[in-house]
C-alpha positions as CSV (number, residue, x, y, z in Angstrom):
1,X,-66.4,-8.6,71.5
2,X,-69.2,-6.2,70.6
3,X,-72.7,-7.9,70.8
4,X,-74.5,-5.2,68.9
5,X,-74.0,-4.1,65.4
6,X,-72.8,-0.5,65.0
7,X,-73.5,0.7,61.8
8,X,-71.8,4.1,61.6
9,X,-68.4,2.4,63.0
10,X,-69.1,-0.2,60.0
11,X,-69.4,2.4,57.3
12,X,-65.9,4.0,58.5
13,X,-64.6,0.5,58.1
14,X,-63.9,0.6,62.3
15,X,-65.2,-3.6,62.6
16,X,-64.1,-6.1,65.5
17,X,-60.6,-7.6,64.4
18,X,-62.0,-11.3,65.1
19,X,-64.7,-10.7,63.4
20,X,-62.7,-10.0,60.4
21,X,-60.3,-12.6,60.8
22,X,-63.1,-15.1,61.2
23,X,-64.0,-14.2,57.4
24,X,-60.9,-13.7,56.2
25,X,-60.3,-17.1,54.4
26,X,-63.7,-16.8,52.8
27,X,-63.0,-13.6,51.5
28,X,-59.8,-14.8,50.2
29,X,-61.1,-17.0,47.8
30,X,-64.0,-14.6,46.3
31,X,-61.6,-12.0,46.0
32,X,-58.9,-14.2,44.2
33,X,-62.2,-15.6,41.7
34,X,-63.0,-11.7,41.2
35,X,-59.5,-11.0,40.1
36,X,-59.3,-13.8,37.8
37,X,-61.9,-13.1,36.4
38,X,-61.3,-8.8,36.1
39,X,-57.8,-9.9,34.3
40,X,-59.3,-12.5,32.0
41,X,-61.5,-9.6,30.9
42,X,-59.2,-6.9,30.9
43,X,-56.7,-8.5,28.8
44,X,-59.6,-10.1,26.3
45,X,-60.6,-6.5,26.1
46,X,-58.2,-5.4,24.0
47,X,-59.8,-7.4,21.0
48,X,-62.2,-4.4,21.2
49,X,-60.0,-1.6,21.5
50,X,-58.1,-3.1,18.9
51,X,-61.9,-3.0,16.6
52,X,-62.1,0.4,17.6
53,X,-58.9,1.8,17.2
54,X,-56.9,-0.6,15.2
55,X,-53.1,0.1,15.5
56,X,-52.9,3.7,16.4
57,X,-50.4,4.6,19.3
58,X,-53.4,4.8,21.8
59,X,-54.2,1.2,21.1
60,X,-50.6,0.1,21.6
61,X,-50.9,2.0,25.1
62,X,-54.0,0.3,26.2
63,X,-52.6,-2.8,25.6
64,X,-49.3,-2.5,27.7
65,X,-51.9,-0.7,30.7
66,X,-54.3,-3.8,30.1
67,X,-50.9,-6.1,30.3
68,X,-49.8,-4.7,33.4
69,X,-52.8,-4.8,35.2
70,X,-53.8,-8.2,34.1
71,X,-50.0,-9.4,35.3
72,X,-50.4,-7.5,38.9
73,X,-54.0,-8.9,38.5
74,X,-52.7,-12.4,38.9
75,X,-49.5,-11.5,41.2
76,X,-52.2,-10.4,43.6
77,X,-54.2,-13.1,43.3
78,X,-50.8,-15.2,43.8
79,X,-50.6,-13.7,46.9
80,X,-53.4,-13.1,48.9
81,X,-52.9,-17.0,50.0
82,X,-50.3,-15.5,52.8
83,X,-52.3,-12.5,53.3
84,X,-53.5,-12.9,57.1
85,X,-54.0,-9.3,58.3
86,X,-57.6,-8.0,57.5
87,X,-56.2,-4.4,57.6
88,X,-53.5,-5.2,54.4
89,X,-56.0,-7.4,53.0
90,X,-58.4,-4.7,52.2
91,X,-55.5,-2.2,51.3
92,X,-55.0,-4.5,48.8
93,X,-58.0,-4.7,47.1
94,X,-59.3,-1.2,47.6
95,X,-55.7,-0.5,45.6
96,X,-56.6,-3.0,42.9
97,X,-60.3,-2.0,42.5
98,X,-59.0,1.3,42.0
99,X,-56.6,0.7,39.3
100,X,-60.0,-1.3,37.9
101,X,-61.9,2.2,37.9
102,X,-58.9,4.0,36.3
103,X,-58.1,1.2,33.3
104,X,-62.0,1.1,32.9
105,X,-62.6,5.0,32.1
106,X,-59.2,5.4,30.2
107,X,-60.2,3.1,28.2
108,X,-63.6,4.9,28.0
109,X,-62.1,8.2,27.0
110,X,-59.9,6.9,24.5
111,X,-62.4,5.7,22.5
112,X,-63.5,7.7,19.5
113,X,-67.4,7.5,20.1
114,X,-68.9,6.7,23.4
115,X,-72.5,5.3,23.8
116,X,-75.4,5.5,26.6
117,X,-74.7,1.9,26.9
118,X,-70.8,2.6,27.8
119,X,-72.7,4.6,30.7
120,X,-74.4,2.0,31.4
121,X,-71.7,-0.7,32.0
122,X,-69.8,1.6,34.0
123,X,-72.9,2.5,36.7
124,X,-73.2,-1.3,37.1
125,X,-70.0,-1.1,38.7
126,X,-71.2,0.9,41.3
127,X,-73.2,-2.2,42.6
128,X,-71.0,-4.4,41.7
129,X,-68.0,-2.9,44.1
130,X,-70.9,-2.5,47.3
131,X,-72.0,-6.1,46.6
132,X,-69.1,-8.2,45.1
133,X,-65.9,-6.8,46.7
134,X,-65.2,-9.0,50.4
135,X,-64.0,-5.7,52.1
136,X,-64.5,-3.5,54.8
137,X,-67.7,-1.2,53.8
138,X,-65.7,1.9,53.6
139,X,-63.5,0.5,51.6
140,X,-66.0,-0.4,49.1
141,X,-67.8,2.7,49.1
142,X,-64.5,4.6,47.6
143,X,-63.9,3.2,44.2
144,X,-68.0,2.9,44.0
145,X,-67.9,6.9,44.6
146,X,-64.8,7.5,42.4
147,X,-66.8,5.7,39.3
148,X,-69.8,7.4,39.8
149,X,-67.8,11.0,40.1
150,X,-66.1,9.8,36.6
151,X,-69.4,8.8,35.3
152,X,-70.5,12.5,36.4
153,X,-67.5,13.9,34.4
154,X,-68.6,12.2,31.5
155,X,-72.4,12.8,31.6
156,X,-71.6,16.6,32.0
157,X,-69.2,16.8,29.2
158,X,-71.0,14.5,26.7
159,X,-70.8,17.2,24.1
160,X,-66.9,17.1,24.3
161,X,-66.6,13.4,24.5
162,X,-69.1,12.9,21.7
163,X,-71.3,11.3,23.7
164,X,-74.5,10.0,21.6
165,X,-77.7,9.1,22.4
166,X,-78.0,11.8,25.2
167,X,-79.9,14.7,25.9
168,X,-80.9,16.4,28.9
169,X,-83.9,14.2,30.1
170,X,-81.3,11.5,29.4
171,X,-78.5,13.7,31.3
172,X,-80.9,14.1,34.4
173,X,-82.4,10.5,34.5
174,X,-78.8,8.9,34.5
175,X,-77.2,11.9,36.9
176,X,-80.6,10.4,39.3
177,X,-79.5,6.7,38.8
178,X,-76.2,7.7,39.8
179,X,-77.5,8.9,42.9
180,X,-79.6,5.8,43.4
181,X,-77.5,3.5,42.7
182,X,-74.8,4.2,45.4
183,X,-77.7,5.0,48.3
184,X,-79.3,1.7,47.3
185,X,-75.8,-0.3,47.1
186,X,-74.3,1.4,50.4
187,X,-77.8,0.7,52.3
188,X,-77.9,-3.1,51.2
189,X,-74.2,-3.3,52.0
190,X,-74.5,-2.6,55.1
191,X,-77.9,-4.6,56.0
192,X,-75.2,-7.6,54.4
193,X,-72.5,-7.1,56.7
194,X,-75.0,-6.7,59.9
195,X,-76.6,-9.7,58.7
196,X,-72.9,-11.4,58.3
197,X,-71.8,-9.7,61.7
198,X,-74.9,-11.5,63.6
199,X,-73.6,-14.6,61.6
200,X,-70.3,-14.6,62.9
201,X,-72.0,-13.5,66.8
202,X,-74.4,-16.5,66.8
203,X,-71.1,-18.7,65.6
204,X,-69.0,-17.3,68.2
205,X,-71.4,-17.5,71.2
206,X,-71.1,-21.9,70.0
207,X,-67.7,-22.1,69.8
208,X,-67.6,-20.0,73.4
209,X,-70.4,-22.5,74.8
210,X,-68.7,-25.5,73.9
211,X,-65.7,-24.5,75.4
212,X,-67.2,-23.7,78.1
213,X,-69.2,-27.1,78.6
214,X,-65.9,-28.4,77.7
215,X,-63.9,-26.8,80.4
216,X,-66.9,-27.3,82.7
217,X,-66.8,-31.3,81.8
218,X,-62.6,-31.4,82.7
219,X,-62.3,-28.9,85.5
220,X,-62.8,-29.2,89.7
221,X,-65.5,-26.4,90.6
222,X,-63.3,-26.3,93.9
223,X,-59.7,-25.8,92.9
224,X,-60.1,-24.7,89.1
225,X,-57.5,-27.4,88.0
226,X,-58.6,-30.6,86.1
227,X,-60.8,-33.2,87.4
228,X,-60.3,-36.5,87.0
229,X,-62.4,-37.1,83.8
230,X,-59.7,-33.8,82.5
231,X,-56.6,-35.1,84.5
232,X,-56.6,-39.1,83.0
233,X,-57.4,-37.5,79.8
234,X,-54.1,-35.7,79.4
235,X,-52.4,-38.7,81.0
236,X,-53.8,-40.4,78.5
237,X,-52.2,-38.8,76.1
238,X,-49.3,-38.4,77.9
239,X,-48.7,-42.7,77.7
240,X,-49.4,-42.6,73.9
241,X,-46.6,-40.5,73.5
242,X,-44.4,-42.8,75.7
243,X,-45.5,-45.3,73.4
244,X,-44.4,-43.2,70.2
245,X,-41.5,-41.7,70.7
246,X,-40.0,-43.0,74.1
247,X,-40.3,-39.8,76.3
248,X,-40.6,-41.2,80.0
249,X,-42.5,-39.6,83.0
250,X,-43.3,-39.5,86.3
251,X,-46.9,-39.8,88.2
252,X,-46.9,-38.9,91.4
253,X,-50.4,-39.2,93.7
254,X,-51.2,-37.2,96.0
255,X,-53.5,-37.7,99.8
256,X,-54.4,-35.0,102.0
257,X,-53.7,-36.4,105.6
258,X,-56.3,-36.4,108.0
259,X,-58.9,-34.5,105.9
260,X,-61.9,-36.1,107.3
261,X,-60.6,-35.3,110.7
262,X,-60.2,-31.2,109.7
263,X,-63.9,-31.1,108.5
264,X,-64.9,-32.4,112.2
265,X,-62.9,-30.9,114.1
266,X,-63.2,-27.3,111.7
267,X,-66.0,-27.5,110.0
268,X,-66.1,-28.6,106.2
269,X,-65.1,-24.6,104.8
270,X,-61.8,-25.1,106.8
271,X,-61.4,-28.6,104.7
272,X,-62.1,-26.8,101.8
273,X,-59.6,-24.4,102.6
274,X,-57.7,-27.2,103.2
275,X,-57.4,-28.5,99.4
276,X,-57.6,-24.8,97.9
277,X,-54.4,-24.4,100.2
278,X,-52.5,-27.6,98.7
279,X,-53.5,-26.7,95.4
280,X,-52.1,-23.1,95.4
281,X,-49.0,-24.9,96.6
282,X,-49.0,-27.2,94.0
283,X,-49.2,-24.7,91.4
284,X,-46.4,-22.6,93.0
285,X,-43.9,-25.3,93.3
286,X,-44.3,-27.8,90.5
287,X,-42.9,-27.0,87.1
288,X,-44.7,-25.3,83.9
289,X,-44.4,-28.3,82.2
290,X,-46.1,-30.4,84.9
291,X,-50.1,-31.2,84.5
292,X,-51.9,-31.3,87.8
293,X,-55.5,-32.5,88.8
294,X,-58.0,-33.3,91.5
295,X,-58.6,-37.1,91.3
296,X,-61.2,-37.6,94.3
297,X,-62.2,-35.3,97.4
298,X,-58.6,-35.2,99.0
299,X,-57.0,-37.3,96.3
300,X,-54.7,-35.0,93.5
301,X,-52.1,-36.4,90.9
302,X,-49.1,-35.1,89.2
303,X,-47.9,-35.8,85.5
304,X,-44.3,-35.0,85.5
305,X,-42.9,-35.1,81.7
306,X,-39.3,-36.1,80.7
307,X,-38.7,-36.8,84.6
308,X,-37.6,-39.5,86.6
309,X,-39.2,-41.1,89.8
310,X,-36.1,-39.1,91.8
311,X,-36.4,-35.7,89.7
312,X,-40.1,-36.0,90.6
313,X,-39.8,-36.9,94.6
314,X,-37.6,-33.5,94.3
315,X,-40.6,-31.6,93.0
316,X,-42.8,-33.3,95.6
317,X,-40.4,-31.8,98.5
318,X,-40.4,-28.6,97.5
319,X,-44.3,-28.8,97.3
320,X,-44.2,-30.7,101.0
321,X,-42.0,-28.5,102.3
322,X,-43.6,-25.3,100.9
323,X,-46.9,-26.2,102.7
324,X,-45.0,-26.9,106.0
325,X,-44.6,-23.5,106.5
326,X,-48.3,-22.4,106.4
327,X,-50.4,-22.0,108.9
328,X,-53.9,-22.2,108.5
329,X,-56.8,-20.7,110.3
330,X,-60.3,-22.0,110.7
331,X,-63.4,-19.5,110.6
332,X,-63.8,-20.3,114.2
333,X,-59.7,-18.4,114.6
334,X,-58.3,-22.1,115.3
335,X,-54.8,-22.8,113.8
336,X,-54.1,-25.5,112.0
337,X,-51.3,-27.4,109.7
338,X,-51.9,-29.3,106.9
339,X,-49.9,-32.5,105.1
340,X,-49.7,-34.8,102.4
341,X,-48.6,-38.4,102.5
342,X,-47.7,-39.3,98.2
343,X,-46.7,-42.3,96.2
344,X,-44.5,-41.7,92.8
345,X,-43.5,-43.9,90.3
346,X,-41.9,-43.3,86.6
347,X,-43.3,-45.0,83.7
348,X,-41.2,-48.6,82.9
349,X,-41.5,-51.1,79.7
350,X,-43.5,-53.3,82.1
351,X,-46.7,-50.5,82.3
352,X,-49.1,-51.6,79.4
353,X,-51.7,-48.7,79.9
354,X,-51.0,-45.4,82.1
355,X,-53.6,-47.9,85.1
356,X,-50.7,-50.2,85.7
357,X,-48.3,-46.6,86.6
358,X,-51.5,-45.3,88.4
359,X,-51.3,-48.9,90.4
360,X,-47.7,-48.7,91.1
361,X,-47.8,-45.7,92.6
362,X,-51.0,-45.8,94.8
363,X,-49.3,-48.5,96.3
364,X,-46.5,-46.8,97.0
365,X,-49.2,-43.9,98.9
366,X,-50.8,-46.7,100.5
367,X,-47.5,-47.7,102.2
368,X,-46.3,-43.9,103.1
369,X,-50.0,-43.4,105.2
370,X,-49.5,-47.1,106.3
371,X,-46.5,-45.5,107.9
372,X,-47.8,-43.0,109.7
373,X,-48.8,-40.2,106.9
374,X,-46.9,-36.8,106.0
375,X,-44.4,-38.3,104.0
376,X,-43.2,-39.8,100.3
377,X,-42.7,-42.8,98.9
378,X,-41.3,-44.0,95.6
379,X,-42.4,-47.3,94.2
């Protein structure tokens, strides 16, 4: 993500995709209240035409352009809902406020007399696309050049178009706002969008920071996996939805053997070492599906969904067996083994809270380090 807004990448319409996206519903629903509002006109528009022209074939034309673009009007409004690409979104409505452009000066040039204040009407456009229209800035610069380049073609051949009210102090004062208009509308634009960009920046670094906190709160600084506060959390959860829908598991606790005896006789990095070691194992061997966390210093536990007290002792060999074949090495070059005794149990009708299955099965560690150590026990 970009931490600084480039404005020359912003007028080619090159922003951050997230940044985008994080807009996207907003713009949504000011684009679909623009359209609705550009078809209601449109269409009601044709009560003027219809003043101006009355029935001649050019009216009748009008009408069915006015009909059409009123009806893809609300199509597109229809559908912008299921629009979640930023890129087609503002396709979409660079297409439509182009067809507004078009409809606006062929209806312009059909009429019989055109006034100053017809200018007019149409060089308010030209804000209106750099401030109104929820896209990309490129994308609203083009229809607010096209209008003014039509506007140009009108002021230029006013005697043609019988164009009233206009002379050339008029010519050059409006050919000047022309100018104006679009340096002053692309300029604020694009203090808008840094503005919105610094918005979204200031949003993001939150959301980041209280993920963070919240990953900081739930994981072990040692091994990276959950700590216990994380670990009994998703255990937690894990027992409600036992409770729901009847999908047992396993818990299976885990004790590293003899750790206080490695940090004497080793030194406290080579018991570190120690738990990194059991939990790279751990991670290796158990299954996608299975949660793993750091409960005390040499204390870790193992949710094991959809499994049975057997399917779980299973995972626990491969884990114990795994780690039997690594040898570890002290700073000091001394070599080493490390073990694990472990108690598992599978959730029953008679646990009322995931602490009764937590109890079960630290009795059942209790008795496999009451038997020496290095082994498994099922309660």
């Amino acid at each position: 993500m970009n931490s600084r807004w480039n404005w020359h990448e912003a007028a080619l319409g090159k922003i951050d995709r997230d940044y985008r996206e994080s807009f996207l519903r907003e713009d949504k629903t000011q684009a679909r209240i623009l359209i609705a509002i550009s078809a209601i006109w449109a269409f009601g528009y044709s009560y003027v035409e219809y003043m101006d022209l009355k029935t001649v074939p050019l009216f009748y034309l009008l009408f069915v352009l006015r009909f059409f673009f009123s009806s893809a009007s609300i199509c597109l409004s229809l559908k912008l809902p299921r629009i979640n690409n930023p890129s087609l979104f503002d396709l979409a409505i660079l297409a439509w406020s182009i067809a507004v452009v078009l409809l606006t000066f062929t209806s312009n040039l059909s009429r019989a007399e055109l006034t100053i204040k017809t200018i007019n009407v149409s060089l308010a456009w030209v804000l209106g696309f750099y401030f109104i229209l929820p896209t990309r800035h490129l994308y609203k610069s083009i229809p607010a050049l096209l209008i003014s380049i039509l506007s140009i073609y009108i002021l230029y051949n006013y005697k043609n178009l019988t164009l009233h009210e206009i002379g050339m102090p008029v010519l050059l004062s409006k050919l000047s706002a022309v100018v104006v208009m679009n340096i002053i509308g692309f300029v604020i634009a694009l203090r808008l969008d840094s503005q919105r960009y610094h918005q979204y920046l200031i949003q993001k670094t939150l959301i980041d920071g209280r993920a963070q906190l919240k990953e900081m709160a739930t994981s072990d600084s040692l091994t990276g996996i959950f700590n216990r506060r994380g670990f009994f959390e998703i255990a937690s959860t894990e027992f409600d939805r036992y409770q729901r829908y009847g999908e047992k598991f396993a818990f299976a606790i885990i004790d590293v053997d003899k750790l206080k005896r490695i940090n004497d006789t080793y030194g406290h990095p080579a018991g570190d070492h120690s738990i990194k070691l059991l939990t790279e194992t751990i991670n290796a061997e158990k299954r996608s599906s299975d949660t793993s966390g750091r409960l005390a210093g040499d204390e870790f536990g193992i949710i094991l969904p959809n499994t049975s007290a057997g399917q779980a002792l299973e995972v626990l060999s491969r884990i114990k067996n795994s780690l039997a074949d690594t040898i570890v090495e002290s700073p000091n070059k001394q070599q080493f083994q490390v073990s694990f005794s472990a108690g598992v149990a599978s959730i029953d009708e008679s646990d009322k809270s995931f602490d009764d299955l937590y109890r079960r099965a630290d009795k059942a560690l209790l008795t496999a380090k009451h038997l020496g150590g290095n082994r498994i026990k099922k309660a």
